[in-house]
SEBANU-298672 format. One record per residue (C-alpha): y, z, x; residue in one letter. Coordinates in nm, 2 decimals, always signed. Layout:
N
<drentor c2="Y" c3="Z" c1="X" type="A"/>
...
This chain:
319
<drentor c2="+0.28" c3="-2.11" c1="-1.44" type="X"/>
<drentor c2="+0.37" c3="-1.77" c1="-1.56" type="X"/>
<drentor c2="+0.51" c3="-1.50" c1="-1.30" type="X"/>
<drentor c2="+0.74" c3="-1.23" c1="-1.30" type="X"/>
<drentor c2="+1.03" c3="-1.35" c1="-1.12" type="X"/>
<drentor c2="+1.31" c3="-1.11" c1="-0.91" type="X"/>
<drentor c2="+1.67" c3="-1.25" c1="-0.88" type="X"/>
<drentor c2="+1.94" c3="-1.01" c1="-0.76" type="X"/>
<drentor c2="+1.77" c3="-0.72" c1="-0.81" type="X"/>
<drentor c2="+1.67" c3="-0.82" c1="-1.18" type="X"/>
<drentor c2="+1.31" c3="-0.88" c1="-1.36" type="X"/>
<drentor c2="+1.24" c3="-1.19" c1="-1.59" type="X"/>
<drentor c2="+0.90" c3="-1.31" c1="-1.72" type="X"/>
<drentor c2="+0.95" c3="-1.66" c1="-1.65" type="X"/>
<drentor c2="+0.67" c3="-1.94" c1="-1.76" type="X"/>
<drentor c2="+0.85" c3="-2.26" c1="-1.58" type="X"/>
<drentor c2="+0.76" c3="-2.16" c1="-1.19" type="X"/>
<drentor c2="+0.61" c3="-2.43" c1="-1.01" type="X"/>
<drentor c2="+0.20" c3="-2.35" c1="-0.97" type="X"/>
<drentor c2="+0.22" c3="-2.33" c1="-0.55" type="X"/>
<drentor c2="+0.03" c3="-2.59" c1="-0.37" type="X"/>
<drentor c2="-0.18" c3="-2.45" c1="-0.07" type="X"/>
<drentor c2="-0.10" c3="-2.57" c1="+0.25" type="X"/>
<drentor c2="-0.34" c3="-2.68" c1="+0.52" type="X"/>
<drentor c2="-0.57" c3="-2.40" c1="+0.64" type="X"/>
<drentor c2="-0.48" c3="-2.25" c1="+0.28" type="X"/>
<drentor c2="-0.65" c3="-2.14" c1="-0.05" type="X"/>
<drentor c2="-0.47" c3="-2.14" c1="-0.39" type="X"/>
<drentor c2="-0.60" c3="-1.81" c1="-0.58" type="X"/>
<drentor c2="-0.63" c3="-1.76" c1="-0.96" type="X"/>
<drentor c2="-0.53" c3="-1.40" c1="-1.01" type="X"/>
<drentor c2="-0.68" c3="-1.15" c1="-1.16" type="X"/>
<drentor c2="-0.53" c3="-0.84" c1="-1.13" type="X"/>
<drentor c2="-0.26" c3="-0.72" c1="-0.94" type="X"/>
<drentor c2="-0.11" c3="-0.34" c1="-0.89" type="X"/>
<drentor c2="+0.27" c3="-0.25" c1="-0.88" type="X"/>
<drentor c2="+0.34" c3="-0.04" c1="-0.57" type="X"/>
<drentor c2="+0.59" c3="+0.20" c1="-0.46" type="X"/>
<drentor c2="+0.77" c3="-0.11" c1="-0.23" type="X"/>
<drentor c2="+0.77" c3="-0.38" c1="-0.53" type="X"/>
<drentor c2="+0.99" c3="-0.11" c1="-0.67" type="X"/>
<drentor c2="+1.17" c3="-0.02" c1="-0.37" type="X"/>
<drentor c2="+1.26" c3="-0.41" c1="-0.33" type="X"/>
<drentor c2="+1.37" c3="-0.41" c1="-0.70" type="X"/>
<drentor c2="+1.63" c3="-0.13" c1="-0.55" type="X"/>
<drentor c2="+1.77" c3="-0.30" c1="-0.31" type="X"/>
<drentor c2="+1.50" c3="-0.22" c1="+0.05" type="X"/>
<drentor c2="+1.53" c3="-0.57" c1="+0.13" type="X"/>
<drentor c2="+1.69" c3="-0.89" c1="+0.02" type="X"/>
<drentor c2="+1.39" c3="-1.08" c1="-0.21" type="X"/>
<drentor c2="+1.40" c3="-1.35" c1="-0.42" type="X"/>
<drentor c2="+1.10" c3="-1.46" c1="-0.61" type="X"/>
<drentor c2="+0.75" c3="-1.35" c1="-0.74" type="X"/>
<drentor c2="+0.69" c3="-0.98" c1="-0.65" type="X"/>
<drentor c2="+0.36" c3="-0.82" c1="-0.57" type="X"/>
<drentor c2="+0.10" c3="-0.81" c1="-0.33" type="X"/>
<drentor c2="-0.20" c3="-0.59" c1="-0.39" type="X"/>
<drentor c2="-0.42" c3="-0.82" c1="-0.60" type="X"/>
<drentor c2="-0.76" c3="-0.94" c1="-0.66" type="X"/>
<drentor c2="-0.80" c3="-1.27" c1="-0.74" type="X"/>
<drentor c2="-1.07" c3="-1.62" c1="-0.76" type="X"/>
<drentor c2="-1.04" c3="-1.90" c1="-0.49" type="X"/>
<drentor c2="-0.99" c3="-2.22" c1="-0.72" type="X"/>
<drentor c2="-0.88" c3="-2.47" c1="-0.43" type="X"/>
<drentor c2="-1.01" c3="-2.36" c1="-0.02" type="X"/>
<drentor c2="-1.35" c3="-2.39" c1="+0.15" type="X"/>
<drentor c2="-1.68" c3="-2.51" c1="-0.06" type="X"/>
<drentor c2="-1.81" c3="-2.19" c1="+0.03" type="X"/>
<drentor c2="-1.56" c3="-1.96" c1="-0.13" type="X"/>
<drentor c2="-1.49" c3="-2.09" c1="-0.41" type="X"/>
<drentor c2="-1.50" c3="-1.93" c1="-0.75" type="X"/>
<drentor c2="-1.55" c3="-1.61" c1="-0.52" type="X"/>
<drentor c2="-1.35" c3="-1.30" c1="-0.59" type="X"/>
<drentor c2="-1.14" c3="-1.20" c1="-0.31" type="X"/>
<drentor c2="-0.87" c3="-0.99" c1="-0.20" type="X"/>
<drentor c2="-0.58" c3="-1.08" c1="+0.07" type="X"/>
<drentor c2="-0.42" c3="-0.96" c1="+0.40" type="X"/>
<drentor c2="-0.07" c3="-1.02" c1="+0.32" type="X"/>
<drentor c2="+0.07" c3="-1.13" c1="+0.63" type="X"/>
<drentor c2="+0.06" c3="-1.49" c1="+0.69" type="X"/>
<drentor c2="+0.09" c3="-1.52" c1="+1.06" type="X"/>
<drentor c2="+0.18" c3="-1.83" c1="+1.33" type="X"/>
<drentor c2="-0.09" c3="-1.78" c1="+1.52" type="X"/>
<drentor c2="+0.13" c3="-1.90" c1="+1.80" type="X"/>
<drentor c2="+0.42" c3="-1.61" c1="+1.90" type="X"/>
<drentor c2="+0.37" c3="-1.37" c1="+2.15" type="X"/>
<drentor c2="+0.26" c3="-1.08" c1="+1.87" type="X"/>
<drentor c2="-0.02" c3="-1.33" c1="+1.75" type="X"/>
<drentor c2="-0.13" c3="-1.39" c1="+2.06" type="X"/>
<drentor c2="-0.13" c3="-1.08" c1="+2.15" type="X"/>
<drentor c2="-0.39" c3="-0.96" c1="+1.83" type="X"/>
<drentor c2="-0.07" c3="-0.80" c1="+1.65" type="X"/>
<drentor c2="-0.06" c3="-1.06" c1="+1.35" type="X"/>
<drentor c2="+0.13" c3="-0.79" c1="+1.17" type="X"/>
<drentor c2="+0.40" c3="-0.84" c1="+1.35" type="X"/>
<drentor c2="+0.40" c3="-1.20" c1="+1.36" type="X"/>
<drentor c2="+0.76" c3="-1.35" c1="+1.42" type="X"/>
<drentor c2="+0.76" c3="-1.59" c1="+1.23" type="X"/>
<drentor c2="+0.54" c3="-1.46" c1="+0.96" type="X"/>
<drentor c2="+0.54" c3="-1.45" c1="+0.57" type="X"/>
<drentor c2="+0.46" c3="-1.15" c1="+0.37" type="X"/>
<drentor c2="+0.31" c3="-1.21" c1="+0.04" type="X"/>
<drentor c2="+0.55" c3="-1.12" c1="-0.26" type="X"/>
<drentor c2="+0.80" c3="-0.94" c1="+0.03" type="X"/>
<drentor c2="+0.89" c3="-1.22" c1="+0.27" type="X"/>
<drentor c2="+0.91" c3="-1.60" c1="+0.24" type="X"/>
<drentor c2="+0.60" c3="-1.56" c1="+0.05" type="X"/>
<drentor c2="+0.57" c3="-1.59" c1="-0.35" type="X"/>
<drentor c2="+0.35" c3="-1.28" c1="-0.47" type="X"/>
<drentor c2="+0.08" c3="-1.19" c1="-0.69" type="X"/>
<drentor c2="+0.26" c3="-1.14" c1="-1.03" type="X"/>
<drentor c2="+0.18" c3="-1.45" c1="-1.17" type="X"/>
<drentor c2="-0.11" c3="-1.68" c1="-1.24" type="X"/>
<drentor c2="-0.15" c3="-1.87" c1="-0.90" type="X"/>
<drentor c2="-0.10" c3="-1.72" c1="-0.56" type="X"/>
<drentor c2="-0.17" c3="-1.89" c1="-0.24" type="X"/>
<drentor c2="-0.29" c3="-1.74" c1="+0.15" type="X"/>
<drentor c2="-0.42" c3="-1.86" c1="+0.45" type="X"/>
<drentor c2="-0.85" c3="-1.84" c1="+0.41" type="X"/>
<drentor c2="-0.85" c3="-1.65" c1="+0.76" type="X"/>
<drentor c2="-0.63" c3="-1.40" c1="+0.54" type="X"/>
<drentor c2="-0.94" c3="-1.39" c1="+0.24" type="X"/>
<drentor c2="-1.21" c3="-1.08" c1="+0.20" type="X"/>
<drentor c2="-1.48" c3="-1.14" c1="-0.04" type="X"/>
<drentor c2="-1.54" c3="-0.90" c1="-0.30" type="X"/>
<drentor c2="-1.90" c3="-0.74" c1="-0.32" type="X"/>
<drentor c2="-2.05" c3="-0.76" c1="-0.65" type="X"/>
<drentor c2="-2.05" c3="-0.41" c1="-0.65" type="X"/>
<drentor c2="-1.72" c3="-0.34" c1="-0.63" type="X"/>
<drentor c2="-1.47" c3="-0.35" c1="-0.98" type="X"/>
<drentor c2="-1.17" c3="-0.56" c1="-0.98" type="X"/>
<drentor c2="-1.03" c3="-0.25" c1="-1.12" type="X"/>
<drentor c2="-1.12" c3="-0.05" c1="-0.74" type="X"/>
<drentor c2="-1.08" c3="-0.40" c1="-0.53" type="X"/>
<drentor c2="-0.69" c3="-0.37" c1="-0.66" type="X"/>
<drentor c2="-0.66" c3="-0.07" c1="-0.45" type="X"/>
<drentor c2="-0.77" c3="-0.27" c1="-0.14" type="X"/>
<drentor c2="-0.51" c3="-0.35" c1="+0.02" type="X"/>
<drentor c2="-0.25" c3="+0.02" c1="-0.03" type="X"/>
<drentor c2="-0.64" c3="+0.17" c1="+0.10" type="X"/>
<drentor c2="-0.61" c3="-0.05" c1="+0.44" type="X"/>
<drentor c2="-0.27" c3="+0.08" c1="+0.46" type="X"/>
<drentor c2="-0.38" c3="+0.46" c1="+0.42" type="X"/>
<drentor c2="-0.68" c3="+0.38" c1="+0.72" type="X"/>
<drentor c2="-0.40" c3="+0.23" c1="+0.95" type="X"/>
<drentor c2="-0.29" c3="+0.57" c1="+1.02" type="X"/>
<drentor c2="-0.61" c3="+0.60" c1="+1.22" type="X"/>
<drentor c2="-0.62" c3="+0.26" c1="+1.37" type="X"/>
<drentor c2="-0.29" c3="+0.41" c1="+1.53" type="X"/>
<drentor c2="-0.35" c3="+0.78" c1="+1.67" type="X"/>
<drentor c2="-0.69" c3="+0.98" c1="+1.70" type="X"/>
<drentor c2="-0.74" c3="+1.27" c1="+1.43" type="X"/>
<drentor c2="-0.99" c3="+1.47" c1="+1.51" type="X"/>
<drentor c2="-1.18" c3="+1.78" c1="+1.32" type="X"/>
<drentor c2="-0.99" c3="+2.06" c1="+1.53" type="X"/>
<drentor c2="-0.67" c3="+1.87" c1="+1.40" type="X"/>
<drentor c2="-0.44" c3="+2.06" c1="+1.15" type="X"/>
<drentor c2="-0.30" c3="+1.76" c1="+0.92" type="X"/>
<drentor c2="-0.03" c3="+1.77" c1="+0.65" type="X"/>
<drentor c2="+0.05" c3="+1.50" c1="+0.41" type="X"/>
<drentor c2="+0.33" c3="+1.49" c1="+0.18" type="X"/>
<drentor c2="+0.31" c3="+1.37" c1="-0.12" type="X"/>
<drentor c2="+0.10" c3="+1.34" c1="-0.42" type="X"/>
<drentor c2="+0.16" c3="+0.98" c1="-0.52" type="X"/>
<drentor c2="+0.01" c3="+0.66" c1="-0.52" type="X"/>
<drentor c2="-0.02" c3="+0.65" c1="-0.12" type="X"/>
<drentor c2="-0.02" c3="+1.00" c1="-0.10" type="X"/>
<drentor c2="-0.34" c3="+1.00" c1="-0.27" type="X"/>
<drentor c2="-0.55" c3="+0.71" c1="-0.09" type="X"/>
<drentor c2="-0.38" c3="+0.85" c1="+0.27" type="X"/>
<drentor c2="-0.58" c3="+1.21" c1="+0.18" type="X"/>
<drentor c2="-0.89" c3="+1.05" c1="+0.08" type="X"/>
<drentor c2="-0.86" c3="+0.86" c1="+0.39" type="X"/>
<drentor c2="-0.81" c3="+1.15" c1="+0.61" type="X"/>
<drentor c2="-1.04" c3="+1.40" c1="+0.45" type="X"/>
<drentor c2="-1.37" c3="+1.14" c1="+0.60" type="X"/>
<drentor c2="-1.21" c3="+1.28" c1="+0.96" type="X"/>
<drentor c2="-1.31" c3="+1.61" c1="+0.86" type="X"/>
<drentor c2="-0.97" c3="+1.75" c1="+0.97" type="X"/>
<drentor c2="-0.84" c3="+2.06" c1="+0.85" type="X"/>
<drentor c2="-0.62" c3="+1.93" c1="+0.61" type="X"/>
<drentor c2="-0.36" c3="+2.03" c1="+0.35" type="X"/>
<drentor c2="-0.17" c3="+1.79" c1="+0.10" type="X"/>
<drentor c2="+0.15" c3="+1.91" c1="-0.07" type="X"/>
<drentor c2="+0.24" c3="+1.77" c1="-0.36" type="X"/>
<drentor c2="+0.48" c3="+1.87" c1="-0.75" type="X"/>
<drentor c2="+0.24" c3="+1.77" c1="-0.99" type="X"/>
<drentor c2="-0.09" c3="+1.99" c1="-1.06" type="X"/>
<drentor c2="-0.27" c3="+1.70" c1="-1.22" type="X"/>
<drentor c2="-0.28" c3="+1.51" c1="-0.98" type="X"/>
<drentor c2="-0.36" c3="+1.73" c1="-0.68" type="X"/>
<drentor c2="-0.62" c3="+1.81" c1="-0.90" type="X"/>
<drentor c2="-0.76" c3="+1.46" c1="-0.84" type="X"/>
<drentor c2="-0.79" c3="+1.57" c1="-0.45" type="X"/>
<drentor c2="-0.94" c3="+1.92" c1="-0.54" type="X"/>
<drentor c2="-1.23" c3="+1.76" c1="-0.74" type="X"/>
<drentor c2="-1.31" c3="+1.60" c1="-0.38" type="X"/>
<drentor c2="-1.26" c3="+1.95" c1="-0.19" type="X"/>
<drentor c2="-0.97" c3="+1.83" c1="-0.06" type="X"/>
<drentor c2="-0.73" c3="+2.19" c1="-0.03" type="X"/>
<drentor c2="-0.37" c3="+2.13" c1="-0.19" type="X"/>
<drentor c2="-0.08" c3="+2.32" c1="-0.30" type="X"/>
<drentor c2="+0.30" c3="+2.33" c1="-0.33" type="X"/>
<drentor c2="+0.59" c3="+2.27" c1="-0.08" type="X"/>
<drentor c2="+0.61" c3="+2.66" c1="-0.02" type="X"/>
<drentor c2="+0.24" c3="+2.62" c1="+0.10" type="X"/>
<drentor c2="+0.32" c3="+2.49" c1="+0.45" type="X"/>
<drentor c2="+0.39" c3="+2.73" c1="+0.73" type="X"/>
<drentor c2="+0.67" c3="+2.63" c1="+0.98" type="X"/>
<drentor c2="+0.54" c3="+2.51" c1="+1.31" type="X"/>
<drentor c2="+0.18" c3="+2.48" c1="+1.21" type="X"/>
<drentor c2="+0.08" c3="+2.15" c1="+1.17" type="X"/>
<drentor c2="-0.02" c3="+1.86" c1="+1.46" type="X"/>
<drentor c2="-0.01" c3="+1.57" c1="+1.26" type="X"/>
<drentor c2="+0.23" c3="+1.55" c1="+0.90" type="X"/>
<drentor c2="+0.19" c3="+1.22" c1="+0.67" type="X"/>
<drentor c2="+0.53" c3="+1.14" c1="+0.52" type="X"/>
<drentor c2="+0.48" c3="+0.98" c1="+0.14" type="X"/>
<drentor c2="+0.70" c3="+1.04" c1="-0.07" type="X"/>
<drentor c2="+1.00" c3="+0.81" c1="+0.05" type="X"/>
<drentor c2="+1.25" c3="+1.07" c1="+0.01" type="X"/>
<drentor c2="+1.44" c3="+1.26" c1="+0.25" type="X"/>
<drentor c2="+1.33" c3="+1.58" c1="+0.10" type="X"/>
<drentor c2="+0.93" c3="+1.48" c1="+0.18" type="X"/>
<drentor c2="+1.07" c3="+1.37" c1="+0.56" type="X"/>
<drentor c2="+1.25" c3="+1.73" c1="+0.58" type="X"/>
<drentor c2="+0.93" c3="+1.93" c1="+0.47" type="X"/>
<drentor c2="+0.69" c3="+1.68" c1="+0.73" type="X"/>
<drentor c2="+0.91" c3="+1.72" c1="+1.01" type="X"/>
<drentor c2="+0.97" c3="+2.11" c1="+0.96" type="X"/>
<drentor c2="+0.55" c3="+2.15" c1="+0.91" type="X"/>
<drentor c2="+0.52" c3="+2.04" c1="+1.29" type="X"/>
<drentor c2="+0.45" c3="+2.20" c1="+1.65" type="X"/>
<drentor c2="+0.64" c3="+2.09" c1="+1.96" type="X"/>
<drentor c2="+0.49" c3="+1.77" c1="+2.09" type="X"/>
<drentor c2="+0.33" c3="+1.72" c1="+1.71" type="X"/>
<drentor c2="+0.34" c3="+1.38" c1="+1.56" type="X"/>
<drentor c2="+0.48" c3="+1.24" c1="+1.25" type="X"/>
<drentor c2="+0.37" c3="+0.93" c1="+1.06" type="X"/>
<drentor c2="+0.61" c3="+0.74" c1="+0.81" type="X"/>
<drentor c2="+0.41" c3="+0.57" c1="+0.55" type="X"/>
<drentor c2="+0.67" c3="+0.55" c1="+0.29" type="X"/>
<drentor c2="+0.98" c3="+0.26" c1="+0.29" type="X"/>
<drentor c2="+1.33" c3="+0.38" c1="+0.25" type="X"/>
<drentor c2="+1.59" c3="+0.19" c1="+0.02" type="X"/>
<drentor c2="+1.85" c3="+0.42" c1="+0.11" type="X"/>
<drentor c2="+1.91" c3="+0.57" c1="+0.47" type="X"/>
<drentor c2="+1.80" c3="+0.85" c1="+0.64" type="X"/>
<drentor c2="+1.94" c3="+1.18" c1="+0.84" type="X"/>
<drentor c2="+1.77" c3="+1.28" c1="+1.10" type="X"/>
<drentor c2="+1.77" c3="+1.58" c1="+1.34" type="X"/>
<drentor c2="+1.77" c3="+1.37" c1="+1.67" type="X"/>
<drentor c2="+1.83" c3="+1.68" c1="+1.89" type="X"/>
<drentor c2="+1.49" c3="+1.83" c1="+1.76" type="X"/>
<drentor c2="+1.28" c3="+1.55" c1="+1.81" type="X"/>
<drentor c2="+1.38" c3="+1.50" c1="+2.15" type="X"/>
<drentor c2="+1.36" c3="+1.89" c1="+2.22" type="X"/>
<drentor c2="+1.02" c3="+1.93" c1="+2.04" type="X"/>
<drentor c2="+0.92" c3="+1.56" c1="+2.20" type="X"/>
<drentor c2="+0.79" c3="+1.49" c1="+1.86" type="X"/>
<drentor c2="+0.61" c3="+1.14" c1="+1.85" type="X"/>
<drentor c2="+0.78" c3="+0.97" c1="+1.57" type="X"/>
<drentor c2="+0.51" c3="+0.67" c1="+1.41" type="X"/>
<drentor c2="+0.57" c3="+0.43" c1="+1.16" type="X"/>
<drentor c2="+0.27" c3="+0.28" c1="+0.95" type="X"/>
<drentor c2="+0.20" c3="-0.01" c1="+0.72" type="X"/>
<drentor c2="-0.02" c3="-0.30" c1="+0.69" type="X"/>
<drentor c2="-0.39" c3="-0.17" c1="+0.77" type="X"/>
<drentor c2="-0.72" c3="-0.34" c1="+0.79" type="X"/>
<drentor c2="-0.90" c3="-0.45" c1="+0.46" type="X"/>
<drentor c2="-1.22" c3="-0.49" c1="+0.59" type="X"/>
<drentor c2="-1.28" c3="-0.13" c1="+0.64" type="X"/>
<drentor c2="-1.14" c3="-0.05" c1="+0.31" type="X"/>
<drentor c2="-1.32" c3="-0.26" c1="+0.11" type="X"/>
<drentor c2="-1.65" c3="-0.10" c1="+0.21" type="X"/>
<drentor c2="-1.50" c3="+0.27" c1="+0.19" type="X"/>
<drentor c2="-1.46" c3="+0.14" c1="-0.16" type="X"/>
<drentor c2="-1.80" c3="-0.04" c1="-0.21" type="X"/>
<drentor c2="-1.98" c3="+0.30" c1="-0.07" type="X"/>
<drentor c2="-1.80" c3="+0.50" c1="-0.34" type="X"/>
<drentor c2="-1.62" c3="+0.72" c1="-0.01" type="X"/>
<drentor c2="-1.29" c3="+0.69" c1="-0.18" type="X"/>
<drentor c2="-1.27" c3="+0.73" c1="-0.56" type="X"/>
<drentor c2="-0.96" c3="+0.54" c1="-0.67" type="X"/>
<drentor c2="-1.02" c3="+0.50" c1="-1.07" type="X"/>
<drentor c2="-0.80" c3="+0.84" c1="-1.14" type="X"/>
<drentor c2="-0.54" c3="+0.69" c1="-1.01" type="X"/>
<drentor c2="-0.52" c3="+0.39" c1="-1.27" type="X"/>
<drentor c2="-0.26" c3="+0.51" c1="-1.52" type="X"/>
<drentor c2="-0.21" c3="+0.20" c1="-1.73" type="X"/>
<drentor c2="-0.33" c3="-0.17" c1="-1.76" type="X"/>
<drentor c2="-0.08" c3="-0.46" c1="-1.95" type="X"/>
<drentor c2="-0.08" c3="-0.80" c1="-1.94" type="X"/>
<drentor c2="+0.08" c3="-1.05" c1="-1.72" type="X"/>
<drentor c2="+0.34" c3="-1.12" c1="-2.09" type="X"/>
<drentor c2="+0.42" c3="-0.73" c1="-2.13" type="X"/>
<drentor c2="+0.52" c3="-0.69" c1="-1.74" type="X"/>
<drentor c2="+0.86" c3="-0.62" c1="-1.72" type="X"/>
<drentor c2="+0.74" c3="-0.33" c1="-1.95" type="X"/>
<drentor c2="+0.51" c3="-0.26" c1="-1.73" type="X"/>
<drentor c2="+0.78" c3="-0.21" c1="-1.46" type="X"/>
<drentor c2="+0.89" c3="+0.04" c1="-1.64" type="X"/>
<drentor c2="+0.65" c3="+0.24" c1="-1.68" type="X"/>
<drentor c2="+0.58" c3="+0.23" c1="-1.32" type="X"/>
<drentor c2="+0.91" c3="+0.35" c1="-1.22" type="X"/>
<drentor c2="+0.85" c3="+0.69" c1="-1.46" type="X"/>
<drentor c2="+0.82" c3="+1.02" c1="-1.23" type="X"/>
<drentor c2="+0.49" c3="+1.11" c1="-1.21" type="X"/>
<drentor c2="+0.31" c3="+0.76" c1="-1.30" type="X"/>
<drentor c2="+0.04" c3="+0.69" c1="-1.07" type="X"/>
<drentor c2="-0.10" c3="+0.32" c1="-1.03" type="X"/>
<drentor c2="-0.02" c3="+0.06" c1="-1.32" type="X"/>
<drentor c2="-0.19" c3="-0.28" c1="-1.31" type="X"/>
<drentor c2="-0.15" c3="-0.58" c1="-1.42" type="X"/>
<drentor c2="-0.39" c3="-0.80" c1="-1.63" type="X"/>
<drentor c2="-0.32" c3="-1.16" c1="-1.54" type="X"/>
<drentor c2="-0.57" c3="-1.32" c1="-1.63" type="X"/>
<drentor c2="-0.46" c3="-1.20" c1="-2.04" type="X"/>
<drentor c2="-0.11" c3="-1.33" c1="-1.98" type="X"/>
């Protein structure tokens, strides 16, 4: 089959991988579509050591699994857990042990014709839903993980960083809390995107000292983590949604002396985001930049890694 391939730290359209045979308990998925994400691209720089088919927001048609499912479109947790160590047996499949992560770890992704996942790991598609939106499943499920993790309540003074990709779906998210919140962002056009929704926006120079209880790091850049961490009260709480390639600084003094709850968030529920997406509650079509096919990715890499691109996506089934 056809995949983009990564190989010390370097892209290649290859057309001689093996087509992956599902395992038991698995299904083997004909993709569709699949979006390139702010990790894929920090994994091309170096945040950790892959090898293989990148990619792991997709949406996809079952071709080999359960009678039931098949020819069904469906999107995928990404996290192909033991079921056995003490995280799995302990409801934290997440954090499996001994897990794979689809196009991240131990786990060919979804750039390329054939993928495969445990069924247990499958969501069904409703009819109403795009494959266009039902791309954005999985990066919305990481945006409502936030609030699997702490409350956020109405009275709540929330600041997210960053007007990307995440940045965008984490606001969207948020605003449904009714919280009095306040994204920051560099690029009018797309906080625009969150004003049409009455979401209130503005520039780094918006955000008072000290004011904030809850800040949303996304932006993956110490400059975003500076402007988060500064925005909060004593005893405040910051969330890290962003992965780092390079390392960080941090202020350890301050945290401990403002006892600010430090949180780091990924992998969310996709359950919840698909219907948020079905009942039109987050709108994620603005954030669609560009569409190529499977043959033009490496080009289509590229144009993902431009400052101020939001989400391009991949056309497999036209490669």
């Amino acid at each position: 089959m056809k995949g983009i391939w990564l190989e010390n730290q370097q892209l290649q359209l290859r057309d001689d991988i093996y087509t992956p045979k599902p395992a038991s308990g698995e299904a083997l998925v004909r993709v569709l579509r699949a979006g390139i994400c702010n990790t894929d691209l920090e994994i091309i720089r170096g945040y950790y050591p892959y090898k293989g088919i990148l990619g792991h927001e997709f949406v996809g048609v079952i071709e080999q699994g359960p009678e039931h499912l098949l020819n069904q479109r469906v999107v995928g947790e990404i996290n192909a857990a033991c079921g056995n160590c003490r995280f799995c047996l302990s409801h934290q499949p997440t954090h499996c042990e001994n897990r794979s992560v689809l196009g991240i770890v131990n786990r060919n992704g979804a750039f390329a014709e054939y993928l495969t996942l445990p069924v247990q790991n499958l969501h069904v598609v409703p009819d109403s839903v795009s494959t266009d939106e039902a791309t954005f499943t999985e990066p919305v499920a990481a945006a409502l993980e936030i609030q699997q993790q702490i409350q956020i309540c109405p009275v709540d003074k929330v600041l997210v960083v960053g007007d990307g990709k995440l940045g965008q779906l984490v606001a969207q998210t948020l605003a449904l809390t009714d919280c009095e919140l306040l994204v920051i962002g560099r690029h009018r056009e797309k906080l625009a995107n969150l004003e049409e929704r009455g979401i209130k926006t503005g520039f780094a120079d918006a955000v008072t000292a000290g004011a904030f209880d809850i800040s949303v790091e996304c932006t993956g850049n110490p400059e975003g983590f500076a402007i988060a961490r500064r925005a909060l009260r004593p005893r405040g709480i910051l969330v890290l949604k962003s992965t780092y390639a390079g390392t960080l600084s941090l202020d350890v003094s301050s945290l401990v002396v403002d006892e600010i709850t430090l949180i780091g968030s990924r992998c969310g529920p996709l359950a919840p985001a698909l219907e948020l997406i079905s009942q039109q509650k987050i709108n994620v079509k603005p954030l669609i930049h560009a569409h190529y096919p499977l043959q033009a990715g490496i080009v289509a890499f590229e144009h993902a890694k431009q400052k101020g691109v939001l989400k391009v996506l991949l056309d497999i089934e036209q490669g």
